[in-house]
VOPAGU-2260 file (C-alpha; in pm, 1 decimal, decimal comma):
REM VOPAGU-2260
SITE   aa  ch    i         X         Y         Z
SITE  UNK   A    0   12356,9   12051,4    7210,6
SITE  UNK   A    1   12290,8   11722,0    7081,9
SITE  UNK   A    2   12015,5   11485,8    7170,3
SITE  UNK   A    3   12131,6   11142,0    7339,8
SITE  UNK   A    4   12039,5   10820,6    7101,2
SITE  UNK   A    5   12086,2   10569,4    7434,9
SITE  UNK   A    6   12077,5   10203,6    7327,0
SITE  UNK   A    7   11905,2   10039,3    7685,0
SITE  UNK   A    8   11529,9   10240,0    7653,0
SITE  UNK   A    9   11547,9   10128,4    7286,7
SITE  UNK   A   10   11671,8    9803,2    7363,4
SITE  UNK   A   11   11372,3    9785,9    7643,7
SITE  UNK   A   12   11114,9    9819,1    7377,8
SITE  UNK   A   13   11235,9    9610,1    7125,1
SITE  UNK   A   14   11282,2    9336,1    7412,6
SITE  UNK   A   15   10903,2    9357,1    7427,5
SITE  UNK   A   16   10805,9    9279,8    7082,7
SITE  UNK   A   17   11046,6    8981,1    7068,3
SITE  UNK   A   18   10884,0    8841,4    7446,6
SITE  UNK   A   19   10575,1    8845,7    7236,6
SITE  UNK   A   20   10669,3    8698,0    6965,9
SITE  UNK   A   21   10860,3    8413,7    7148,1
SITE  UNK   A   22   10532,9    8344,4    7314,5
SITE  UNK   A   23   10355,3    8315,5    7025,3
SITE  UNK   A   24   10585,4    8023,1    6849,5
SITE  UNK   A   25   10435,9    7668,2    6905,9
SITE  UNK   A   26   10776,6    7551,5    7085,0
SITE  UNK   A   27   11023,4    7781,6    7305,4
SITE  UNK   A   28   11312,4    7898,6    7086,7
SITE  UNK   A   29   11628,3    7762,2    7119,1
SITE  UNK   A   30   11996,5    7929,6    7072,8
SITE  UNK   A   31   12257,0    7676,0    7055,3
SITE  UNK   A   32   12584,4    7875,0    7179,0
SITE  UNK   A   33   12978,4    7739,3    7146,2
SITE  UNK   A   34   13269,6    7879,6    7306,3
SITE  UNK   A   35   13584,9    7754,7    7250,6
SITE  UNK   A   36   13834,0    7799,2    7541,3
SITE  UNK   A   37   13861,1    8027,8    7804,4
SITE  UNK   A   38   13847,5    8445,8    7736,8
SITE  UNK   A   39   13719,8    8637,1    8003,4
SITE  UNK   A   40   13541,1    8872,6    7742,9
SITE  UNK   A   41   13351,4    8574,2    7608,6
SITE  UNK   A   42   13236,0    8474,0    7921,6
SITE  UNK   A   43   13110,4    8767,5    8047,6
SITE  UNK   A   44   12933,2    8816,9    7644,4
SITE  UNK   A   45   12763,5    8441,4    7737,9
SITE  UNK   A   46   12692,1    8536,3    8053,4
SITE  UNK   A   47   12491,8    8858,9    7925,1
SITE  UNK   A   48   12354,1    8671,1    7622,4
SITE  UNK   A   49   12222,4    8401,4    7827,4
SITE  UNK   A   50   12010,8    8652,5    8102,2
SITE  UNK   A   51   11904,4    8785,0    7825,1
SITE  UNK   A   52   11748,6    8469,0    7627,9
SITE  UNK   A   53   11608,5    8372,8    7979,9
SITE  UNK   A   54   11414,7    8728,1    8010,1
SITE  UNK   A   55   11308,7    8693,0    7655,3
SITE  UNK   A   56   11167,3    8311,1    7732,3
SITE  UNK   A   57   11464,2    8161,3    7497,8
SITE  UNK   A   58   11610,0    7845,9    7622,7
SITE  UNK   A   59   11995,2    7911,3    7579,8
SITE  UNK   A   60   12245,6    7591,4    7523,2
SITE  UNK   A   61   12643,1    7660,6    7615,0
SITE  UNK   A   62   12874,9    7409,5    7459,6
SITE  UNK   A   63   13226,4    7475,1    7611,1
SITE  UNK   A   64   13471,4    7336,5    7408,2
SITE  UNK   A   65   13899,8    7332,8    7568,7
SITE  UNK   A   66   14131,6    7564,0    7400,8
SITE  UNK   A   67   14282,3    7258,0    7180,5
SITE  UNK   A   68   13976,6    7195,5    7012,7
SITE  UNK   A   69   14055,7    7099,5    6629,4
SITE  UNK   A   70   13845,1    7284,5    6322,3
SITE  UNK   A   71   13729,6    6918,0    6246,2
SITE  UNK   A   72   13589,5    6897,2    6580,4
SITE  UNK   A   73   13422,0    7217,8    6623,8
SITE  UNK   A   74   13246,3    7179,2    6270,9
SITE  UNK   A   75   13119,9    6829,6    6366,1
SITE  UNK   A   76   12965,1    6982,2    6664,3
SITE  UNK   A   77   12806,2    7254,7    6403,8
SITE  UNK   A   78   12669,7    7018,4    6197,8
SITE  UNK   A   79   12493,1    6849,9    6505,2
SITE  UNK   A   80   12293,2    7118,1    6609,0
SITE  UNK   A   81   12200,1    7226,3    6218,5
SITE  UNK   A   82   12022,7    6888,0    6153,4
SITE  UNK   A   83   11894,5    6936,4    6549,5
SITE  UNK   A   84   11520,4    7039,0    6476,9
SITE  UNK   A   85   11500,5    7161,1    6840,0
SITE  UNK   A   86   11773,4    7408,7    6793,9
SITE  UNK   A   87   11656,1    7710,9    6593,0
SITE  UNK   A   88   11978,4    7959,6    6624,1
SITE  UNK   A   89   12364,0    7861,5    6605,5
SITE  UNK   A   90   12676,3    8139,2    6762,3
SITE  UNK   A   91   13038,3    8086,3    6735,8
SITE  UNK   A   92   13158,2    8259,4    7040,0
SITE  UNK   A   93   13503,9    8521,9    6962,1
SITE  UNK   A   94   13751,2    8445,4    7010,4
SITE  UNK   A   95   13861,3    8122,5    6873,4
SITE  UNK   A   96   14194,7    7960,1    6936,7
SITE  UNK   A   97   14464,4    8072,9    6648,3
SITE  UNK   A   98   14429,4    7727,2    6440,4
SITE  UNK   A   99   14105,5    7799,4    6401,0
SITE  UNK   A  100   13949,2    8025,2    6106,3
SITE  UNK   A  101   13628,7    8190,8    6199,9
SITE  UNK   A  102   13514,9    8288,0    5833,8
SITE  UNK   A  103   13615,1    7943,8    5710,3
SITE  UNK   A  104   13375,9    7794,7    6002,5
SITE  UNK   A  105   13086,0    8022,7    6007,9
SITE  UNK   A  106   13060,5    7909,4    5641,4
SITE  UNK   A  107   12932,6    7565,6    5819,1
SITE  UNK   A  108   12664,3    7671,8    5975,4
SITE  UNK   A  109   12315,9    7661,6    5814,2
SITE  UNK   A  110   12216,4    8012,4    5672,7
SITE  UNK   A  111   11839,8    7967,3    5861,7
SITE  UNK   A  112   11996,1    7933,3    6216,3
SITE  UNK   A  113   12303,0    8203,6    6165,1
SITE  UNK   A  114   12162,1    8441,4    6385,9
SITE  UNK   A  115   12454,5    8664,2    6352,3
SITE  UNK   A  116   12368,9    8721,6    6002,3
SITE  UNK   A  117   12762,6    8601,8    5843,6
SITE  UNK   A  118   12722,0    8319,3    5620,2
SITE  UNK   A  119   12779,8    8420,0    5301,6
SITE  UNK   A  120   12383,2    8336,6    5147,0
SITE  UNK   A  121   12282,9    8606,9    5458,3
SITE  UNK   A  122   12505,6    8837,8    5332,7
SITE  UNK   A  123   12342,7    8775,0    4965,3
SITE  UNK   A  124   12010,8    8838,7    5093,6
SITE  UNK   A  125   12137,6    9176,9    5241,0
SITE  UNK   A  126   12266,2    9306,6    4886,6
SITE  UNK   A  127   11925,3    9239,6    4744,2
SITE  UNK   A  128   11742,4    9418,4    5034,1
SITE  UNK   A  129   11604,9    9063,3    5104,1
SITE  UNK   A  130   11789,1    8935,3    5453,6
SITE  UNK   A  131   11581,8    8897,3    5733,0
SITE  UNK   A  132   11921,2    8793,2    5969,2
SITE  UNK   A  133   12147,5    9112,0    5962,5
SITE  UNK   A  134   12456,9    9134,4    6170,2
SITE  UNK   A  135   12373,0    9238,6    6494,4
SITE  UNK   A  136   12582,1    9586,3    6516,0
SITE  UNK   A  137   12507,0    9705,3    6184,4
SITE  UNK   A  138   12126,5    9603,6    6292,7
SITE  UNK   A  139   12172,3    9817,1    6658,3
SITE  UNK   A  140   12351,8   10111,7    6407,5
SITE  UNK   A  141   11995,1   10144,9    6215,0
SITE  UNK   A  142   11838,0   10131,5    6495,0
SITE  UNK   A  143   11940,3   10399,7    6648,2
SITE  UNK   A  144   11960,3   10606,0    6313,2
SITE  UNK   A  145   11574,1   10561,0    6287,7
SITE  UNK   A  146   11531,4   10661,3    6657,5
SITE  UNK   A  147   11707,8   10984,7    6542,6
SITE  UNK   A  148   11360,1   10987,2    6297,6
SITE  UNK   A  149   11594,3   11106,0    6019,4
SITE  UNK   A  150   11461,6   11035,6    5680,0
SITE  UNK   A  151   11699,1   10907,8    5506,4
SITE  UNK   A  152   11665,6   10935,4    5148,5
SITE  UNK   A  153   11932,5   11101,0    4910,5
SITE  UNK   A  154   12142,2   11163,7    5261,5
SITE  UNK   A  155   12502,3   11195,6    5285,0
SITE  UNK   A  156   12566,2   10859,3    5546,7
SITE  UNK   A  157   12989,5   10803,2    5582,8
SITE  UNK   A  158   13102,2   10503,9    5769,6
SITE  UNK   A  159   13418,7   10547,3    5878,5
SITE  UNK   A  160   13567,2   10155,4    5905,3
SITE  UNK   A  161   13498,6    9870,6    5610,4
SITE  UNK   A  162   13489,7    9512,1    5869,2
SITE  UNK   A  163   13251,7    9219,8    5748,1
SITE  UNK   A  164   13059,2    9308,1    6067,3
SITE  UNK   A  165   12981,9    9667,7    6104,3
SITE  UNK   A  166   13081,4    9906,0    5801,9
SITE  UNK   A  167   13000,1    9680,2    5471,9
SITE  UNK   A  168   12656,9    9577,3    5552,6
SITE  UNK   A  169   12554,5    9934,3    5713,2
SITE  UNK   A  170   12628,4   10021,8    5375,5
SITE  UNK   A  171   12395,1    9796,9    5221,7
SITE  UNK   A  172   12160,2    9903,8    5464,1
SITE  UNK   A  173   12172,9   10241,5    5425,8
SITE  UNK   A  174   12207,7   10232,2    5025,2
SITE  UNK   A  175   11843,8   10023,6    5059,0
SITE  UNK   A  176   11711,9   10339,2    5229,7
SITE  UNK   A  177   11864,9   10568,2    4899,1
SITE  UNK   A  178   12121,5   10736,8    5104,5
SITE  UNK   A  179   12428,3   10830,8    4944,9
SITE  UNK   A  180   12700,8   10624,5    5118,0
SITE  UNK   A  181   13045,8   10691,7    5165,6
SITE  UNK   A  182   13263,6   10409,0    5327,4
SITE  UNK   A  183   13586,3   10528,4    5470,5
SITE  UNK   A  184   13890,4   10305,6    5583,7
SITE  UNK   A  185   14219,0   10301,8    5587,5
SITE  UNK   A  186   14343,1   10395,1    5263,8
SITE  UNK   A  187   14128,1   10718,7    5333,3
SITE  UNK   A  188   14300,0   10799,8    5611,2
SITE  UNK   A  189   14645,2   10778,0    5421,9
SITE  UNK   A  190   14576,4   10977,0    5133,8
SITE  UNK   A  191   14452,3   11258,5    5348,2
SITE  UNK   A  192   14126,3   11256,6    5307,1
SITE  UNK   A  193   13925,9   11105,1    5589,0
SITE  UNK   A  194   13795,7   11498,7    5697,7
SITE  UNK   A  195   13689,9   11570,5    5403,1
SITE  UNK   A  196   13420,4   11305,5    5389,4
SITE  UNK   A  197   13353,7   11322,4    5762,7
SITE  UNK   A  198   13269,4   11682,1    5702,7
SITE  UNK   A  199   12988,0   11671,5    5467,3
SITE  UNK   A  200   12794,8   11342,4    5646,4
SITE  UNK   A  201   12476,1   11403,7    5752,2
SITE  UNK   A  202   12466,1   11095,2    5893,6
SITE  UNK   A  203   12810,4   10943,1    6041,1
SITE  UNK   A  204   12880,0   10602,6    6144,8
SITE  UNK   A  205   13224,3   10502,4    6308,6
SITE  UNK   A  206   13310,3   10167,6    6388,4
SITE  UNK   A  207   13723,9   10162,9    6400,0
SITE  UNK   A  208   13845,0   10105,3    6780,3
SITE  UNK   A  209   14084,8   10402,2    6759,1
SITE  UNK   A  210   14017,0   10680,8    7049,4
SITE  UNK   A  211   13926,2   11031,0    6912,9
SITE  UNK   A  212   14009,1   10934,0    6579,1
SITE  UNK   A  213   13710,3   11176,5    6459,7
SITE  UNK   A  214   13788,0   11546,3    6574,7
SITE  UNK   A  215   13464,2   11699,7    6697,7
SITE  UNK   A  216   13513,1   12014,4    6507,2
SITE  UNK   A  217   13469,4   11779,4    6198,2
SITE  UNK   A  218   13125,0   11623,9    6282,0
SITE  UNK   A  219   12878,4   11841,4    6054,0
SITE  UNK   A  220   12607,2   12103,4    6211,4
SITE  UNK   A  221   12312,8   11914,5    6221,6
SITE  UNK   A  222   12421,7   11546,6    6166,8
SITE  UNK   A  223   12356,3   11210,8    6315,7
SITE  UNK   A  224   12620,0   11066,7    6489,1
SITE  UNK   A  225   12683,8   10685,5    6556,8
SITE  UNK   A  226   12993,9   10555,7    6730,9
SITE  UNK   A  227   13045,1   10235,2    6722,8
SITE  UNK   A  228   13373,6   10266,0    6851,5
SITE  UNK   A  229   13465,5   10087,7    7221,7
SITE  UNK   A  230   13790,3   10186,1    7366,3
SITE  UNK   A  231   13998,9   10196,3    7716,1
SITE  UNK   A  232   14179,0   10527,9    7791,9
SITE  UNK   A  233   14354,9   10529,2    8158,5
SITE  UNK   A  234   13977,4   10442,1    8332,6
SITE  UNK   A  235   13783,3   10580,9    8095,6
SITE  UNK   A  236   13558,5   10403,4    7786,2
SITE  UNK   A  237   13550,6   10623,0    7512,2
SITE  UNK   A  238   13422,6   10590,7    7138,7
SITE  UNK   A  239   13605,2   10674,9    6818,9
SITE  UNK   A  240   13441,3   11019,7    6837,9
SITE  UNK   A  241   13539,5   11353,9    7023,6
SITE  UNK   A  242   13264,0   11352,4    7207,3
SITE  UNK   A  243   13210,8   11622,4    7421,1
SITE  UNK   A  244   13305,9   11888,1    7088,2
SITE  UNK   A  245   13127,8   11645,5    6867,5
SITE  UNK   A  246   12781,2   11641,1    7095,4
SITE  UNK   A  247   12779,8   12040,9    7056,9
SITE  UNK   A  248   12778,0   12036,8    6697,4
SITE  UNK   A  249   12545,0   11748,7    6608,2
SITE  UNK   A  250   12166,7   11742,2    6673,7
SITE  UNK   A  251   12191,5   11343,8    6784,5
SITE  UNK   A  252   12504,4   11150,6    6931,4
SITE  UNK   A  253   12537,8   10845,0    7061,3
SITE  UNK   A  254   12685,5   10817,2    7409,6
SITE  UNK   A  255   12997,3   10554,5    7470,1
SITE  UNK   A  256   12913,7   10343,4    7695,6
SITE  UNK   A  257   12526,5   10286,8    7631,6
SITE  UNK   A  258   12459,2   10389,0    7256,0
SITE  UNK   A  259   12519,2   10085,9    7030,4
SITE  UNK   A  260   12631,0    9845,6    7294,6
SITE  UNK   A  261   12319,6    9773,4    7476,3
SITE  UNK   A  262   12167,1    9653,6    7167,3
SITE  UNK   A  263   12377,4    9432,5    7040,4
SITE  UNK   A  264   12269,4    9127,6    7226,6
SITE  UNK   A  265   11906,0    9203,9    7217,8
SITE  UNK   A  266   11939,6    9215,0    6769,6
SITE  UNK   A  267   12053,8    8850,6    6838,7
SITE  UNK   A  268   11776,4    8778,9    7023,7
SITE  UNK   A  269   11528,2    8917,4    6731,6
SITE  UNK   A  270   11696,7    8750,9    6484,3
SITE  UNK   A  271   11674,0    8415,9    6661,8
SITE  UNK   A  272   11304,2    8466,5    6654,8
SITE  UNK   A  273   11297,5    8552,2    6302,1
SITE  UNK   A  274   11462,9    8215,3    6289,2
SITE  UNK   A  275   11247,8    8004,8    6454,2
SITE  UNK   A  276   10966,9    8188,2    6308,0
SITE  UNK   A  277   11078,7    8062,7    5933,4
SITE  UNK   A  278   11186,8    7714,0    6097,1
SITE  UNK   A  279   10821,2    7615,8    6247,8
């Protein structure tokens, strides 16, 4: 039976270092936050991101912006708070009203106060093992992985799902640590072949948002198991895994809810700190 990876006593401890380290700057950080609209999954995210920042001894800043908000607008307002010295970390709230192109904005912001690790000189700094601002879920992913205490050189890691946010920088993660990645998508699942790969990871990774889309009998004797994976079924959250048959076969699981989720907003939180570290 598997050993439970849980995100919140993890999250706990890594809450600690960063309430040092906020302490320690010469001004209180600041995260500048904008939300375009109203989504009642954004709001609750703010609401969680901002009781966080106040435990941590981060000043949090919501700009609410209405629904009709133009791109012009909204990168005005970004541009503000980059040449604003007080403001050390910038997030674009999801998601944004349809005339409005996330990657095409996040480009806007300035690379030392994108705390969620997007703009494309971040994602540079990943590839050459350099970044110090990683995208928060790929960041909670490791996490967890080294609270497994796995080593991970010349292991076979499969990430099952290839998004901007989740399975391509993993990757890069995980290739930094010389495992041998696999990344799975789509086009693996087509041709047939998505239980062949799942079967031979040592460590697996699955960040899709399809229910039970990994079969428990496929997870590998042994492995590491990360799901990503948040979805509604009837009453019920569930992950992308199997997880009751999955949990008997691999020797650490993560638990949906309270594996990667609780960490998610604390990784912001760090990497706002490693921003106004570099800032001051």
């Amino acid at each position: 039976m598997a050993k439970l990876l849980e995100g919140k006593p993890l999250a706990e401890k890594i809450k600690e270092d960063i309430r040092k380290q906020a302490a320690s700057l010469k001004n209180k950080p600041v995260l500048a936050s904008i939300m375009v609209g109203e989504n009642a999954g954004a709001a609750a995210y703010v609401k969680s991101q901002a009781k966080t920042a106040e435990s941590l001894g981060i000043e949090y800043r919501l700009q609410s912006l209405p629904q009709d908000t133009s791109e012009s607008t909204l990168v005005e307002l970004i541009r503000k708070f980059n040449s604003d010295s007080s403001v050390n970390g910038i997030i674009i709230q999801m998601p944004l009203p349809v005339n409005i192109d996330y990657k095409k904005i996040s480009q806007f912001i300035e690379p030392g106060k994108d705390i969620e690790g997007m703009h494309p000189a971040n994602i540079g700094r990943l590839l050459f093992g350099k970044a110090k601002l990683i995208p928060c879920t790929a960041a909670s992913a490791m996490e967890l992985i080294n609270a497994s205490g796995i080593d991970l050189y010349g292991k076979e890691a499969v990430i099952v799902g290839h998004s901007e946010i989740v399975g391509k920088p993993l990757a890069l993660l995980l290739l930094d640590k010389f495992s041998t990645v696999t990344v799975c998508h789509i086009g693996t699942s087509k041709a047939g072949k998505l239980e062949e790969h799942v079967r031979r990871a040592e460590i697996l990774i699955v960040a899709v948002g399809k229910a039970g889309l990994i079969k428990g009998e496929w997870v590998k004797e042994g492995s590491v198991v990360i799901d990503v994976g948040i979805n509604r079924v009837a009453d019920k959250i569930v992950g992308d895994v199997e997880f009751e048959t999955a949990e008997k076969r691999a020797s650490y699981i993560t638990p949906v809810p309270g594996g990667v989720g609780p960490l998610t907003v604390t990784m912001l939180m760090r990497n706002l700190v490693e921003a106004a570290k570099s800032q001051q």
